[in-house]
BAFI-3210 file (N, C-alpha, C; in Angstrom, 3 decimals, decimal comma, padded with zeros to 6 digits):
// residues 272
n [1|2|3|4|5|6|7|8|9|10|11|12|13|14|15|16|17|18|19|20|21|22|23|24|25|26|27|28|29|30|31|32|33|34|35|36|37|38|39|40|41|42|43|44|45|46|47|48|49|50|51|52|53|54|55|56|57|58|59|60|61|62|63|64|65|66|67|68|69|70|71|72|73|74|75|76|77|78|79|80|81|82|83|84|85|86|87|88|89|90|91|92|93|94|95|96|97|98|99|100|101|102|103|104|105|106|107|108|109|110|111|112|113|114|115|116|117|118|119|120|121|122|123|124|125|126|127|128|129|130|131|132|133|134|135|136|137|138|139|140|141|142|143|144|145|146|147|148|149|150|151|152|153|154|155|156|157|158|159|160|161|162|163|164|165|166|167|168|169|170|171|172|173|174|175|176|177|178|179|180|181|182|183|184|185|186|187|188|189|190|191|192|193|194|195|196|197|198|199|200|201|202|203|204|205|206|207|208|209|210|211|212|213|214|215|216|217|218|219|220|221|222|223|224|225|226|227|228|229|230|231|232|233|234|235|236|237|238|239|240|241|242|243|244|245|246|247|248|249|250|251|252|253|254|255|256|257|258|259|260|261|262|263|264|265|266|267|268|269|270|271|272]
n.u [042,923|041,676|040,422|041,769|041,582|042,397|041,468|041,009|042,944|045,333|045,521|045,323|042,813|040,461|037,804|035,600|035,462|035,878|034,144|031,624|032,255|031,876|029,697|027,672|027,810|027,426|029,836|031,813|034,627|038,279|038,960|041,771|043,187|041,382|040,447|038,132|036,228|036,873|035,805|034,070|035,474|036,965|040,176|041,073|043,839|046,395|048,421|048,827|047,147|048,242|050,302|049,576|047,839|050,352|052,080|050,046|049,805|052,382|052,193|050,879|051,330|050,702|048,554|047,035|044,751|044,637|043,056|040,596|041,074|039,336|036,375|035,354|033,381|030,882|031,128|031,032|030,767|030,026|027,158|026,131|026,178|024,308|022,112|021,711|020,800|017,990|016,695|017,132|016,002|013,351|012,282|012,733|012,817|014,831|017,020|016,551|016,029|018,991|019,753|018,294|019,053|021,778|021,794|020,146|022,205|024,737|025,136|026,957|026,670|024,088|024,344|025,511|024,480|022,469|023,568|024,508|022,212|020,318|017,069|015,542|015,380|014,107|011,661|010,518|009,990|007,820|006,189|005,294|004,339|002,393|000,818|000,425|-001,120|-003,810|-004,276|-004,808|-003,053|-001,811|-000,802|000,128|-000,495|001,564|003,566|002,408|002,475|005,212|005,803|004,272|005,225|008,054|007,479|007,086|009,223|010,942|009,436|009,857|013,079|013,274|012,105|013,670|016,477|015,833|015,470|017,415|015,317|015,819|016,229|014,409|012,378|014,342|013,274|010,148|009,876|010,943|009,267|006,114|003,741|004,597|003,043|000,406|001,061|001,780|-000,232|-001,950|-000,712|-001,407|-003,730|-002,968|-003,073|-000,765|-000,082|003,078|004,021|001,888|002,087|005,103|004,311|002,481|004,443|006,416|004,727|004,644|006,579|007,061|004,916|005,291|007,346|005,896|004,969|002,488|000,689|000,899|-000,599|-003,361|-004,298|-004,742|-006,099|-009,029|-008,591|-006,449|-007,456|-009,155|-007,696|-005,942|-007,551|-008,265|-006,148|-005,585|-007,646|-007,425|-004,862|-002,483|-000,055|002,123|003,685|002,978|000,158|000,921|001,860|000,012|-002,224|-000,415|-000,503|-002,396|-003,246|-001,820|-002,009|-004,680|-005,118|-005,016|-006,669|-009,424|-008,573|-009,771|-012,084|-012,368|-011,003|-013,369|-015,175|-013,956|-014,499|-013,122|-013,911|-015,916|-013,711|-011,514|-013,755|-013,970|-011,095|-010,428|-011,965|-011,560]
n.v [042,319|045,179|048,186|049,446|051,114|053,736|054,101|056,422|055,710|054,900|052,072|050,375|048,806|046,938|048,205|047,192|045,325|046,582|048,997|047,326|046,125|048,986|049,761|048,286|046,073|047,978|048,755|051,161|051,193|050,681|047,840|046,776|048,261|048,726|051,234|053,856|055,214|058,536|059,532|058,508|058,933|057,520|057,084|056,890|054,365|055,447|055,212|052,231|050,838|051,295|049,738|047,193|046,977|047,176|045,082|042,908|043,139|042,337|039,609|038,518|037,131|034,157|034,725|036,071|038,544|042,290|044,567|046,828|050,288|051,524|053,263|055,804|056,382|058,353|061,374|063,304|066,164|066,425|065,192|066,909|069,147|068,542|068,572|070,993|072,292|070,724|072,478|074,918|075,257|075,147|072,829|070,072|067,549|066,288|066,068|064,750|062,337|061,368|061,582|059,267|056,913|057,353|056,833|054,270|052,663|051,913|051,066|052,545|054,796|055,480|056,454|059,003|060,121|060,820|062,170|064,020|065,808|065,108|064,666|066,069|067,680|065,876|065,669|068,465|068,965|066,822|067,714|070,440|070,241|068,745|070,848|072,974|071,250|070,939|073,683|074,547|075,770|077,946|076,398|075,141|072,423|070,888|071,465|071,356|068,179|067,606|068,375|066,681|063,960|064,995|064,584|061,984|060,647|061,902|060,529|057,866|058,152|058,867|056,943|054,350|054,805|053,966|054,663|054,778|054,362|056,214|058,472|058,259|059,586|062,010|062,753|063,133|064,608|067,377|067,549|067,770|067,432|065,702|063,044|063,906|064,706|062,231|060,844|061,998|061,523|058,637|058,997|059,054|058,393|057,161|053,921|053,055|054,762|055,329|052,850|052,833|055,295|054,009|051,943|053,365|055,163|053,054|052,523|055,189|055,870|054,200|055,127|057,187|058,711|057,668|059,645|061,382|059,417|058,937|060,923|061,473|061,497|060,987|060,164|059,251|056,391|055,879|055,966|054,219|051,709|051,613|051,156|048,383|047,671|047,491|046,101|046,874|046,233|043,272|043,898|046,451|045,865|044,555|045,697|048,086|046,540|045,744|048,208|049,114|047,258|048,595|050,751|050,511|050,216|052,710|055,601|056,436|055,342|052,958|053,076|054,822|053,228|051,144|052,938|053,722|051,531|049,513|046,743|045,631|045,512|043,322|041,325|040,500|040,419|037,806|036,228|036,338]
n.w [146,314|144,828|144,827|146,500|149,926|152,622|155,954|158,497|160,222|159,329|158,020|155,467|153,632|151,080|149,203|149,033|150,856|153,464|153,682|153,832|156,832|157,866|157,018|156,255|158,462|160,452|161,955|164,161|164,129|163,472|161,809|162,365|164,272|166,061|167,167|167,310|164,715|163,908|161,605|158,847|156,420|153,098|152,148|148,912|147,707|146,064|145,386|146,078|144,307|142,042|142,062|142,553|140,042|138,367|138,919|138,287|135,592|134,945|135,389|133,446|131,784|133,571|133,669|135,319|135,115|134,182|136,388|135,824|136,197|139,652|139,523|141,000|144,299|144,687|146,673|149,126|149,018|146,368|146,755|148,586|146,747|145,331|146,545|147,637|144,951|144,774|146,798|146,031|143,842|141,485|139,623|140,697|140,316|138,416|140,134|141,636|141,017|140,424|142,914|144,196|142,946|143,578|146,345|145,850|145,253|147,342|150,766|151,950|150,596|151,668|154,183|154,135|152,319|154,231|156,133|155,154|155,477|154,049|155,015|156,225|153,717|151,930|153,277|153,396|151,174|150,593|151,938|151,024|148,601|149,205|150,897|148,631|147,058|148,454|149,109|146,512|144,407|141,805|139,416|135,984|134,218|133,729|135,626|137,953|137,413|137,492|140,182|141,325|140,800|142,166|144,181|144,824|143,833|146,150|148,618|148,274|148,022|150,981|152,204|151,420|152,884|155,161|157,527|161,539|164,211|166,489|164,289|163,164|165,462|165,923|163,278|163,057|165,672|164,757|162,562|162,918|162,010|160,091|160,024|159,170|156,397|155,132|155,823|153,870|151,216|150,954|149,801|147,080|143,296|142,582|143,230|144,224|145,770|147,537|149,031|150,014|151,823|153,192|154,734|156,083|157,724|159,626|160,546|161,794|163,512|165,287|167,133|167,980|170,855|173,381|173,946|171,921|169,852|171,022|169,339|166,503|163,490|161,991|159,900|158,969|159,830|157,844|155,346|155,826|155,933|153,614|151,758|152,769|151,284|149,026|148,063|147,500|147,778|149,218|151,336|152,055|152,604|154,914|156,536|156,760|158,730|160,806|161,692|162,314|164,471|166,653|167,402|167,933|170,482|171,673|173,379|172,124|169,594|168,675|167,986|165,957|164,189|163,353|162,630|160,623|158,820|159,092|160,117|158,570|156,597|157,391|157,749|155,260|154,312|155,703|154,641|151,989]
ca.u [042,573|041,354|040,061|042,403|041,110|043,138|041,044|041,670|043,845|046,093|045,320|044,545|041,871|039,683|037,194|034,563|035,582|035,673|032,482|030,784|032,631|031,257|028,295|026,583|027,532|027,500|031,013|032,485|035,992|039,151|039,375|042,430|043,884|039,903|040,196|036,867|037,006|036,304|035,438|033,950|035,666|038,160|040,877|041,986|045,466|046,608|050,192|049,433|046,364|049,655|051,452|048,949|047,803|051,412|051,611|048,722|050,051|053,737|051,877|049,968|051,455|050,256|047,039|046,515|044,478|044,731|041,711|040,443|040,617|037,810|035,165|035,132|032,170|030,315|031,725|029,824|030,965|028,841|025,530|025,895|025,810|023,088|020,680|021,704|019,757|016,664|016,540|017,263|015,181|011,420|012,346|013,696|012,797|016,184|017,767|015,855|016,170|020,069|020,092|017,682|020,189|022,872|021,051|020,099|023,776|025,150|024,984|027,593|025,961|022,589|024,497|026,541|023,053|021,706|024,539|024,466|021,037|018,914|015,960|015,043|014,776|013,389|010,764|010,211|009,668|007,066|005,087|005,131|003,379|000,988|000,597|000,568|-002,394|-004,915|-004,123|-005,302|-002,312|-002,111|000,681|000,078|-000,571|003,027|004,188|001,492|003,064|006,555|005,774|003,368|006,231|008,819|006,749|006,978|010,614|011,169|008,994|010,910|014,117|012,869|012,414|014,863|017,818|015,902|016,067|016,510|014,515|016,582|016,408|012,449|012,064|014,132|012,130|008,989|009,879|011,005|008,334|005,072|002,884|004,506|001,981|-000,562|001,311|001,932|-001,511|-002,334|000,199|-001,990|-004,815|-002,224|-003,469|000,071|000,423|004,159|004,073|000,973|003,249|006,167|003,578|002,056|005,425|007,484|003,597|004,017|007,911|006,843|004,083|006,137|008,240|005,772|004,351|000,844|000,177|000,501|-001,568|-004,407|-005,248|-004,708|-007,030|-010,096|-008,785|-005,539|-007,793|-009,764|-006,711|-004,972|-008,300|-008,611|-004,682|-005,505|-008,766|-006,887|-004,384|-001,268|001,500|001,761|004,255|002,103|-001,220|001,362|002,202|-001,031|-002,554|000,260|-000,187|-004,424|-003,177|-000,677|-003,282|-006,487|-005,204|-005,214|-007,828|-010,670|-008,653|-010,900|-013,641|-012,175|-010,819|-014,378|-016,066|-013,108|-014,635|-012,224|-014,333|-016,081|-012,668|-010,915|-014,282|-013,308|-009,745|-010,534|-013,257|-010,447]
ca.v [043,719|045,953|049,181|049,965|052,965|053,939|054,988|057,445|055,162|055,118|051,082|050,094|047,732|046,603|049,450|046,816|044,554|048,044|049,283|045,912|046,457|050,368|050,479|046,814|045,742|049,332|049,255|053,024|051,284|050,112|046,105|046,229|048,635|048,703|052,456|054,409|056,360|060,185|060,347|057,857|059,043|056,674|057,480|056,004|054,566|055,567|054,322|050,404|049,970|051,060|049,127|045,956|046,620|046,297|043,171|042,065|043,170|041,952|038,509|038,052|035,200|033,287|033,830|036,893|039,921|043,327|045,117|048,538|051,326|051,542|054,074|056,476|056,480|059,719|061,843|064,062|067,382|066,354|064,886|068,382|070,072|067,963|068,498|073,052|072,417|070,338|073,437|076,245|075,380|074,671|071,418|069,144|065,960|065,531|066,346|063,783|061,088|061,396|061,137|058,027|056,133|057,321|055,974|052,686|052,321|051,080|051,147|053,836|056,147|055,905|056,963|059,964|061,082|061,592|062,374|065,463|066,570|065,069|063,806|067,366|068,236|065,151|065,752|069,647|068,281|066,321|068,439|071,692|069,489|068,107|072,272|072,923|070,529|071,634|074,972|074,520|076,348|078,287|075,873|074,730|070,951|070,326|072,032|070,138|066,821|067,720|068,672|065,417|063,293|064,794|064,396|060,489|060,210|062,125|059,196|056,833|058,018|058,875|055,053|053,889|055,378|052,976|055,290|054,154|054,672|057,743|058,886|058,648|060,183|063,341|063,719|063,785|065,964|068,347|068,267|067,124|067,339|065,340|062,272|064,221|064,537|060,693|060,440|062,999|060,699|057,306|059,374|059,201|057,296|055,931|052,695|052,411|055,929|054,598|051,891|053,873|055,864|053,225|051,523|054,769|055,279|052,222|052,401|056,459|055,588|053,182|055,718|058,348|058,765|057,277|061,088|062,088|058,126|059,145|062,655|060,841|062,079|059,236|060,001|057,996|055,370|055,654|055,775|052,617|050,455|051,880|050,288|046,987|046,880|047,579|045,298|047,619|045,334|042,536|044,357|047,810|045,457|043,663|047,611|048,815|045,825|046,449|050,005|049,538|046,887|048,971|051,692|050,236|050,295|053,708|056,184|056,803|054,543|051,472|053,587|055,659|052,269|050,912|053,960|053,741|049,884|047,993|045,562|044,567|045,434|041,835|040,016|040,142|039,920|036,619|035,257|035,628]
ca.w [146,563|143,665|145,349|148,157|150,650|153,714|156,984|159,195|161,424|158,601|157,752|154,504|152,949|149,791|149,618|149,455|152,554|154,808|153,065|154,598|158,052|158,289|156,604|156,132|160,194|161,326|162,830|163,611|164,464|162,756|162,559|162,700|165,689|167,276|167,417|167,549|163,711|163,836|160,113|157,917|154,640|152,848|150,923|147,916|147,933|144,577|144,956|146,142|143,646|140,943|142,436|142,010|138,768|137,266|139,135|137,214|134,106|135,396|135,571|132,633|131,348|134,267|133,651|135,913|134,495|134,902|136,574|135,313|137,300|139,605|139,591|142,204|144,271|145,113|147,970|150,270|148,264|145,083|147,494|149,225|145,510|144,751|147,490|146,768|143,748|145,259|147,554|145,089|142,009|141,396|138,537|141,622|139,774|137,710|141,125|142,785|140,429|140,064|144,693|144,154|142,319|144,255|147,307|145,845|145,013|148,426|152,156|152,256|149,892|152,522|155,337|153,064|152,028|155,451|157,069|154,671|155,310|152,934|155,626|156,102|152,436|151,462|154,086|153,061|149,096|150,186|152,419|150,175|147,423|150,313|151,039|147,426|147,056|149,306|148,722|145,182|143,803|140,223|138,564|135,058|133,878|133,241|136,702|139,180|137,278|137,786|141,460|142,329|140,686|142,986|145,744|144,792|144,568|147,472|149,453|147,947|148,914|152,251|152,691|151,410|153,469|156,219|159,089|162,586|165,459|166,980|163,265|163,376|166,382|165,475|162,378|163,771|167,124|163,922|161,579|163,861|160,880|158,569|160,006|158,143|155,133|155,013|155,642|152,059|150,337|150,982|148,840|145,897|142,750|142,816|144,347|144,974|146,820|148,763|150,047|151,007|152,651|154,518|155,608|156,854|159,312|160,377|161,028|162,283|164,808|166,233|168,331|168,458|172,280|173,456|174,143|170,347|169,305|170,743|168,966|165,604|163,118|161,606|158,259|158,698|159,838|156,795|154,526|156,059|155,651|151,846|151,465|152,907|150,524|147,845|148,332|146,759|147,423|150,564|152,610|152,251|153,653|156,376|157,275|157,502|159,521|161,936|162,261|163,037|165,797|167,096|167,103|168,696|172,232|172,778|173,198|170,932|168,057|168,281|167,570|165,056|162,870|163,355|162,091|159,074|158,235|159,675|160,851|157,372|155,517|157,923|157,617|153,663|154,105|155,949|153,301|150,800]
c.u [042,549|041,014|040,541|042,456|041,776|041,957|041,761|042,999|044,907|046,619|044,471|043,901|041,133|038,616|035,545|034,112|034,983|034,737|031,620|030,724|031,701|030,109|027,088|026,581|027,705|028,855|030,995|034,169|036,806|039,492|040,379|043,377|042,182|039,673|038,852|037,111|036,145|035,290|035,499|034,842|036,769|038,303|041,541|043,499|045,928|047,986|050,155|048,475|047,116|049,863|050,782|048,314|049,060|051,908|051,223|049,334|051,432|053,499|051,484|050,141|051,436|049,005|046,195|045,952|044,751|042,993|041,484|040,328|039,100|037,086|035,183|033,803|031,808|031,093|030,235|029,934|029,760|027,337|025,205|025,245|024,263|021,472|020,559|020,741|018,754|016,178|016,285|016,394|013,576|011,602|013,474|013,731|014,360|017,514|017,615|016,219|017,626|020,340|019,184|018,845|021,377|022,990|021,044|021,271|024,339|024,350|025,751|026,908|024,827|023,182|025,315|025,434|022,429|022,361|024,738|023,161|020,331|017,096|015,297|014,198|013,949|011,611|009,782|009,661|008,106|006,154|004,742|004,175|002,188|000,424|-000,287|-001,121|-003,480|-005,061|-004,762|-004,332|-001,959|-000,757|-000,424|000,269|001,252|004,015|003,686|002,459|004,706|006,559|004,804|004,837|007,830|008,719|007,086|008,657|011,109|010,778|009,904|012,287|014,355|012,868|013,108|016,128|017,240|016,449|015,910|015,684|014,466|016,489|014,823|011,893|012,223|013,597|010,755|008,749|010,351|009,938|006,832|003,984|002,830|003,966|000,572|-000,146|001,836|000,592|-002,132|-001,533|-000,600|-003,309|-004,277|-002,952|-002,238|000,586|001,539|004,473|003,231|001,664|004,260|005,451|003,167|003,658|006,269|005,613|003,998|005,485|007,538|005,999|004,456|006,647|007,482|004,822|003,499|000,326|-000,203|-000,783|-002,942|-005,124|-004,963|-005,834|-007,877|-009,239|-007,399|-005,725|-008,284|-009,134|-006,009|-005,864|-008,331|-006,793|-004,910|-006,892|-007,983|-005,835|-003,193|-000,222|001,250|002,664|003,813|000,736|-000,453|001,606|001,574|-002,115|-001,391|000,214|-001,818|-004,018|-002,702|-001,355|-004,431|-006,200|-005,687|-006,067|-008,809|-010,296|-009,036|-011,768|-013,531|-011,593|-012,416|-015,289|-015,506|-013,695|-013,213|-012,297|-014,826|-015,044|-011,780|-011,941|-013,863|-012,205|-010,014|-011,319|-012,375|-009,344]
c.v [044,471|046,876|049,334|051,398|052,347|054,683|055,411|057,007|055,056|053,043|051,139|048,698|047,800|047,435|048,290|045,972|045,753|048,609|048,441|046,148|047,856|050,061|049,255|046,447|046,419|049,329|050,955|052,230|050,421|048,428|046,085|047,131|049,175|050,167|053,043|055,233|057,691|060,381|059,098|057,613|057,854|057,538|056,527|055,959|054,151|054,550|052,582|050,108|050,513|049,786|047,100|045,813|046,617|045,259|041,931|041,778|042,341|040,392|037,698|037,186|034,029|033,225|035,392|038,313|040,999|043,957|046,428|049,270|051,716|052,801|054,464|057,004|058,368|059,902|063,006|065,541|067,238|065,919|065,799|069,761|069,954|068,486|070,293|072,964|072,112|071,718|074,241|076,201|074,502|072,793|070,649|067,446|065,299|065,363|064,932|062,497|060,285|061,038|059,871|057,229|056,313|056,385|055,080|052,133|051,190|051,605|052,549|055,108|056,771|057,013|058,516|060,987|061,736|062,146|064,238|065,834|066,599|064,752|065,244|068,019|067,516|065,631|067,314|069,316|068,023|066,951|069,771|071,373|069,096|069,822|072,797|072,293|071,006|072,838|075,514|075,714|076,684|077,540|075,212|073,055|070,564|070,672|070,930|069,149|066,780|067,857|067,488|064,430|063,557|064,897|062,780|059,822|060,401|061,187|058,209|056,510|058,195|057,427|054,668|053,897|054,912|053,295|054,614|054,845|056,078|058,587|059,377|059,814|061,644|063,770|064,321|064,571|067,115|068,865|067,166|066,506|066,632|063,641|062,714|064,273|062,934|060,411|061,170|061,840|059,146|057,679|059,182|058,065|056,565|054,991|052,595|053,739|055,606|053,882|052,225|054,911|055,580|052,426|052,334|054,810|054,227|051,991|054,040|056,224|054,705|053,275|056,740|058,061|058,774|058,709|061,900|060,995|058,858|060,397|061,925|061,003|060,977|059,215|059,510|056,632|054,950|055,309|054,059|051,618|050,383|050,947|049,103|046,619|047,093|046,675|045,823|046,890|044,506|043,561|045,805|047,042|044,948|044,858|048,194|047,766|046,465|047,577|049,859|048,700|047,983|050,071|052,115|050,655|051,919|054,475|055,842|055,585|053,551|051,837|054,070|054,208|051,417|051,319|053,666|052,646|049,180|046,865|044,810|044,550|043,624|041,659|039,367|039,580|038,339|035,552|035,173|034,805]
c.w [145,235|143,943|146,381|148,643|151,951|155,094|157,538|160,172|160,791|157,683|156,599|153,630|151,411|150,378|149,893|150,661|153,704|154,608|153,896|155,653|158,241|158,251|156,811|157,912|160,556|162,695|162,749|164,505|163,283|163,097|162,978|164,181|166,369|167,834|166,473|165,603|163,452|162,607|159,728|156,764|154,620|151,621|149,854|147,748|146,514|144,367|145,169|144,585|142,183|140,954|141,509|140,417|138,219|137,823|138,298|135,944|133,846|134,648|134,452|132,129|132,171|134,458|135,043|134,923|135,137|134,911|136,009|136,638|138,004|139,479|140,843|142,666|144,309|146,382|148,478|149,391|147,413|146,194|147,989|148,237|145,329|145,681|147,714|145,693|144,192|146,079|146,684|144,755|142,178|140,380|139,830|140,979|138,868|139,044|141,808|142,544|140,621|142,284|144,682|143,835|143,330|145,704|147,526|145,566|146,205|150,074|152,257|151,708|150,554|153,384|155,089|153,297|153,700|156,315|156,370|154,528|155,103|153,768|155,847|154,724|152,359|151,960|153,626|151,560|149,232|151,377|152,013|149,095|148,509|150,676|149,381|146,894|147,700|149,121|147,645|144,290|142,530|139,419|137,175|135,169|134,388|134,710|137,905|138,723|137,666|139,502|142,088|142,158|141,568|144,119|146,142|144,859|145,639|148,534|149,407|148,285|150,353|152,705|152,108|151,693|154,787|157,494|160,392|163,232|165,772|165,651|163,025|164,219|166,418|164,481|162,622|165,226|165,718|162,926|162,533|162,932|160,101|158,739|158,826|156,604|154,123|155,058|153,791|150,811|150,012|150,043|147,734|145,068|142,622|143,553|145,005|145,631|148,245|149,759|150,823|151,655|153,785|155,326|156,404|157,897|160,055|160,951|162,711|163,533|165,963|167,516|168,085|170,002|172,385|173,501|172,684|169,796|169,331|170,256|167,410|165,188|162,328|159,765|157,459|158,858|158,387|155,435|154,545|155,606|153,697|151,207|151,346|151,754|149,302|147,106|147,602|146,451|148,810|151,441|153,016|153,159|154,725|157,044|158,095|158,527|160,727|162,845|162,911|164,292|166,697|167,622|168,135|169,618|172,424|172,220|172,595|169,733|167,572|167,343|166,415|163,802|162,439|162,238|160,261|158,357|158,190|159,696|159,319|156,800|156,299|157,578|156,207|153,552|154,520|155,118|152,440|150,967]
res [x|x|x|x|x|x|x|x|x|x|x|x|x|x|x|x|x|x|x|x|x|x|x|x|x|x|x|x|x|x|x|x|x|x|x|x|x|x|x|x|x|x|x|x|x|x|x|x|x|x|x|x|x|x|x|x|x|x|x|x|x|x|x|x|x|x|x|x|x|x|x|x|x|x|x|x|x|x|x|x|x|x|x|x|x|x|x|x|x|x|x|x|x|x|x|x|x|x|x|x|x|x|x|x|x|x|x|x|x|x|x|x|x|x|x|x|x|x|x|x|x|x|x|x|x|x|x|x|x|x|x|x|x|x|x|x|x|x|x|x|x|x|x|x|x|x|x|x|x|x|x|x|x|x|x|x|x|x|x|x|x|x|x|x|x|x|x|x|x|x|x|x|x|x|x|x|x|x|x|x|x|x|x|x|x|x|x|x|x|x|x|x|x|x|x|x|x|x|x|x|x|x|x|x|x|x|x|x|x|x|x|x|x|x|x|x|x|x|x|x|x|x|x|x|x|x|x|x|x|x|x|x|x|x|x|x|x|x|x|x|x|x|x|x|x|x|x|x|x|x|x|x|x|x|x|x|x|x|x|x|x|x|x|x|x|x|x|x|x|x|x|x]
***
């Protein structure tokens, strides 16, 4: 044990064993008394991981080291600060960058982040720039680039906090629109936005209701076929194949992937 945190039940473990348990196999109970736990947080138990580093040091002439103190992760206070600024201030990109990382960090840090809010912002980021755009808005060179670029992290961390289902579902019963702004995003000349564009539709359409499918506008058809000809990345063309099956059945959207070139964009895919 080198990082010992205490949950709420008052049982304490290696912060990265119970990390695994919570966050990696989505427990919400205590292994060891199987009680339900109110509150995620862990606390660090200052007095055993003493206790074990002079142990260590106790030991050393057997060959045992002593560990360094670990590094305390992020808490919900600072991800709460962090995402005040993305809100506040027009320069969100150093904001953005600094919750990316935090993000790609662990499992716990995903569920931290969204658990404080961020699927909202994220979501608001990148449909103000999709607004913003069309709009043809008076920003300077250096402003547009700062505001397309945190349009692109924002995607990014949007997928990558790997929402579920129930997580899908309330985003889009909240923001109805932001299909269209996933669709504006697949126009991007950057590829690895494209992708996280096309894989969040194809996660998004998943759970939205045959009643919304068929009003689906031609010019997400037209977007998805321009992906697969392009060939961005494989799991962006395995995305958007998915999403045109997934698609066809209802209403009008045969007609409307048709119209998009569907049909010559597979005869190609298959010739290659």
């Amino acid at each position: 044990m080198r990082d010992p945190v205490t949950l709420s039940t008052g049982i304490t473990f290696d912060r990265d064993n119970i990390e695994r348990w919570i966050f990696s196999r989505k427990h919400n109970t205590c292994p060891v008394t199987k009680q339900t736990l109110p509150e995620l947080d862990l606390t660090p138990n200052h007095t055993l991981r003493r206790l074990i580093q002079a142990w260590c040091t106790a030991n050393s002439a057997k060959g045992v080291e002593r560990f360094p103190t670990p590094r305390q992760p992020v808490n919900k206070a600072q991800i709460s600060k962090l995402l005040d600024v993305i809100i506040s201030t027009q320069d969100q990109l150093p904001s953005l960058l600094k919750l990316k990382s935090i993000v790609l960090e662990s499992e716990r840090n995903k569920k931290y982040v969204q658990a404080s809010g961020a699927v909202d912002i994220l979501v608001s980021v990148i449909k103000n720039y999709i607004i913003e755009e069309e709009s043809g808005s008076d920003h300077n060179e250096e402003e547009s680039e700062s505001s397309s670029n945190a349009s692109d992290e924002a995607l990014c961390i949007l997928y990558s906090l790997q929402l579920s289902e129930q997580d899908l579902v309330d985003l889009i019963s909240k923001n109805g629109e932001f299909v269209e702004s996933l669709t504006a995003m697949l126009r991007r000349s950057n590829y690895q936005s494209r992708a996280y564009a096309a894989l969040l539709l194809r996660s998004i359409l998943a759970v939205i209701p045959p009643v919304r499918l068929v009003a689906l506008k031609e010019e997400l058809f037209e977007e998805m076929v321009k992906v697969i000809k392009d060939k961005i990345s494989y799991q962006a063309l395995k995305a958007s194949l998915r999403t045109l099956a997934w698609l066809c059945p209802w209403g009008r959207n045969r007609i409307k992937a048709v119209e998009a070139g569907a049909v010559n964009m597979l005869i190609e895919l298959l010739l290659d």
